[in-house]
C-alpha positions as CSV (number, residue, x, y, z in Angstrom):
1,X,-18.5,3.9,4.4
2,X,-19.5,6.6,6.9
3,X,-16.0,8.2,6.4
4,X,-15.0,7.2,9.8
5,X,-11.5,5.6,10.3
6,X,-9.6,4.2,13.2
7,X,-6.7,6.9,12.8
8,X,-6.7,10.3,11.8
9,X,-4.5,9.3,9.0
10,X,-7.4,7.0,7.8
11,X,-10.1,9.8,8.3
12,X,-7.9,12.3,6.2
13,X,-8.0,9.8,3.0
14,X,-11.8,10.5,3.0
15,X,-11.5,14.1,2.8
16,X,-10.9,14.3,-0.7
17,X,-12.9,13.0,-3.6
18,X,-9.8,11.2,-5.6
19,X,-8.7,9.6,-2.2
20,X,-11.9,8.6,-1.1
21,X,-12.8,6.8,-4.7
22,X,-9.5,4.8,-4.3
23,X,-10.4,3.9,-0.5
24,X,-14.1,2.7,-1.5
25,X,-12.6,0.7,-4.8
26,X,-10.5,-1.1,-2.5
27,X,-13.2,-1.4,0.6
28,X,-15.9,-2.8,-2.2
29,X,-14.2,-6.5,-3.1
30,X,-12.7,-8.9,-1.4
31,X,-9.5,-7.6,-1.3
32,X,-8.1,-8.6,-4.1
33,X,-7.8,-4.9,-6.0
34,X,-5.8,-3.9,-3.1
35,X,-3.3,-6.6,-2.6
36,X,-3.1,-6.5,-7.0
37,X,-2.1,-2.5,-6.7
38,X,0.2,-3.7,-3.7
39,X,1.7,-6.0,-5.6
40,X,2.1,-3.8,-8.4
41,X,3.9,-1.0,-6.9
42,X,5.7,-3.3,-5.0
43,X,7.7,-4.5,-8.0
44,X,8.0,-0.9,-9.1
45,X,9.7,0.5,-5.8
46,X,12.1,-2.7,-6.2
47,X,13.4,-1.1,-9.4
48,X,14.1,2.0,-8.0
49,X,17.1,0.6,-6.2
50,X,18.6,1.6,-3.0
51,X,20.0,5.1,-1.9
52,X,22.5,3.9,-0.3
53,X,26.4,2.3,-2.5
54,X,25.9,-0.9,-0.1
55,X,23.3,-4.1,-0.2
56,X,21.3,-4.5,2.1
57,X,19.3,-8.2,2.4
58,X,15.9,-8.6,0.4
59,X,13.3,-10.5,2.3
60,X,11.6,-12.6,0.4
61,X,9.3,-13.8,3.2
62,X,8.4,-11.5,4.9
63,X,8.6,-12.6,7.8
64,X,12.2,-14.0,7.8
65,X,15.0,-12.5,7.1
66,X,17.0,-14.7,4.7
């Protein structure tokens, strides 16, 4: 990591310690940390529910809306 990123966004998440430690725990494995944490609050922003009093579709793929 030479705290370089494509976007500034990316260079600003190596300009702290705490946010740098989380970007190099998920840049030193496969993967698999990230998309597990993903995962994880992904479920947790699910049970927030919506702000809104109407439903609105849930995709389960992604890519299609059902």
């Amino acid at each position: 990591m030479r705290g370089r990123g494509l976007l500034f966004a990316d260079q600003q998440l190596m300009a702290t310690r705490k946010t740098a430690a989380l970007v190099k725990a998920y840049a030193s494995d496969d993967g698999s940390a990230f998309r597990r944490e993903f995962a994880r609050v992904m479920v947790k922003m699910s049970s927030l529910g919506g702000v809104s009093n109407y439903q609105v579709p849930t995709r389960v793929t992604c890519s299609m809306l059902a």
